[in-house]
matplotlib code that plots the C-alpha trace (Angstrom):
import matplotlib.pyplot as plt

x = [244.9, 245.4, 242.8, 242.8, 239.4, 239.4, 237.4, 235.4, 235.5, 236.9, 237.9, 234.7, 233.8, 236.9, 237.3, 233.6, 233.4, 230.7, 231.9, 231.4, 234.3, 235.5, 233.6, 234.0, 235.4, 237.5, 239.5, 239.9, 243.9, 243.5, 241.5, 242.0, 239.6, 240.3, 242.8, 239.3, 236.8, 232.6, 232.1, 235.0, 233.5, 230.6, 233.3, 235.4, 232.9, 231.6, 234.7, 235.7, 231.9, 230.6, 227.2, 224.5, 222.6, 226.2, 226.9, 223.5, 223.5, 221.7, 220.3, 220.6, 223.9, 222.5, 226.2, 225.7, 222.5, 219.8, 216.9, 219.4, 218.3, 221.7, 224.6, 223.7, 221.4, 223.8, 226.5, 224.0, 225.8, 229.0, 230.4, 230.4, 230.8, 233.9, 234.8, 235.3, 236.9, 239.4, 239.7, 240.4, 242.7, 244.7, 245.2, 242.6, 241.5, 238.3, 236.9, 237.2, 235.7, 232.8, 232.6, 232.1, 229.9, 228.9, 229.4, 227.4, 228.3, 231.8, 231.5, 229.4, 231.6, 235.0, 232.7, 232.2, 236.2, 237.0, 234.5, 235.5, 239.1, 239.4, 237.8, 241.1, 243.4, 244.9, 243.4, 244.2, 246.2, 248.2, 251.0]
y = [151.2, 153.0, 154.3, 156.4, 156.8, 160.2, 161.4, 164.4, 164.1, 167.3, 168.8, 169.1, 165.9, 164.1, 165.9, 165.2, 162.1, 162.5, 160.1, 156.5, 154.5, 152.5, 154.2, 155.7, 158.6, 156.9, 154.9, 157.2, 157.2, 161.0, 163.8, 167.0, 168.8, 167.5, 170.3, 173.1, 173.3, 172.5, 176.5, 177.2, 174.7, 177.3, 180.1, 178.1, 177.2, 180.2, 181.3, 178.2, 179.5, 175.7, 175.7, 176.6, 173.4, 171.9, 174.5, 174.8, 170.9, 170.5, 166.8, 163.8, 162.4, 158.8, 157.4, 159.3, 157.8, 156.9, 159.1, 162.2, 164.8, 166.8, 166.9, 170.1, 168.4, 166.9, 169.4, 172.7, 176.2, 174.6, 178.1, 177.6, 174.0, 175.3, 178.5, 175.9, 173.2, 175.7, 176.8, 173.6, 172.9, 176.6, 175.6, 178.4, 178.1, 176.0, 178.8, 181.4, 179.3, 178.0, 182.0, 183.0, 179.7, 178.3, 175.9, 173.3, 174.1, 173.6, 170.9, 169.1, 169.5, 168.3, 165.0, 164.4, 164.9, 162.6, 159.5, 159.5, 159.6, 156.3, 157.1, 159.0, 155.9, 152.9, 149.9, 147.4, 144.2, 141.5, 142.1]
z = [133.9, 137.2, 138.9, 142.6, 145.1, 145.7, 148.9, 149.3, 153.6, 154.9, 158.3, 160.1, 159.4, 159.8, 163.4, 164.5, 163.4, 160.9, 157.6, 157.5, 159.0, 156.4, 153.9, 150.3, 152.0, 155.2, 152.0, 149.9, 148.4, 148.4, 150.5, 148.8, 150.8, 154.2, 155.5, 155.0, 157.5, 156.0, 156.4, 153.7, 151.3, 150.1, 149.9, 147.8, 145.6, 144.8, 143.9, 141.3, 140.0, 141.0, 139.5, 142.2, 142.7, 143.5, 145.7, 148.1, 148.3, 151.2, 150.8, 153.2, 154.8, 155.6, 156.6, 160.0, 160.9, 159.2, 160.2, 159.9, 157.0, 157.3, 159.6, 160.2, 162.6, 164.1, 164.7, 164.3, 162.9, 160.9, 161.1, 164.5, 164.6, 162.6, 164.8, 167.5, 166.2, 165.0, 168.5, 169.8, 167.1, 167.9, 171.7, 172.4, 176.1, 176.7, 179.2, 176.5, 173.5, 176.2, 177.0, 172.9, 171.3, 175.0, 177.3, 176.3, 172.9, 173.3, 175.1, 172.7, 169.8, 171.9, 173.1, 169.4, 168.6, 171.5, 171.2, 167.4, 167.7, 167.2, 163.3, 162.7, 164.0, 161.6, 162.1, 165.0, 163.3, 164.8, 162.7]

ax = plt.figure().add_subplot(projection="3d")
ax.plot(x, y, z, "-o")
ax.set_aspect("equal")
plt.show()
């Protein structure tokens, strides 16, 4: 028998950095969701008519860190987490999306996509 890991990580965690390196989701052989941003998850959801207790899943996310309830803690609004990652991802100028979500904002998320880059990169071998 055959089997596949299949990974539930998608965009805004995957460009923020927020999954475990390595982990169930990092090795997955296939990430369905990873091409839709955590903001389009609910909508799509609702619409497949995912029971409700599946859908407001709002429970703890210890792969990030350890004390951390949600990663909503960690990144704030994910529509706005989303909005400008999207942005960033569209070449939109950083003075207008600092101008719309805020400078510090802004700033914050692109820190995160930088310093976890190396999340998103094969592994390092000698071979």
């Amino acid at each position: 028998m055959l089997g596949m890991v299949v990974g539930a990580a998608n965009r805004t965690e995957w460009l923020t950095g927020t999954f475990t390196q390595f982990g169930c989701d990092h090795i997955a052989d296939v990430m369905p969701i990873l091409h839709l941003y955590r903001s389009q998850l609910e909508v799509l959801a609702t619409h497949l008519h995912l029971p409700e207790e599946i859908r407001k899943k709002k429970t703890a996310d210890p792969d990030v860190l350890p004390s951390l309830d949600n990663k909503g803690g960690l990144l704030g609004s994910f529509e706005i987490a989303d909005q400008i990652l999207w942005g960033i991802e569209n070449d939109i100028p950083a003075a207008e999306l600092a101008m719309r979500f805020g400078q510090e904002r802004t700033l914050y998320i692109r820190t995160l996509m930088r310093k976890s880059a190396y999340y998103r990169e094969t592994p390092y071998s000698l071979i």
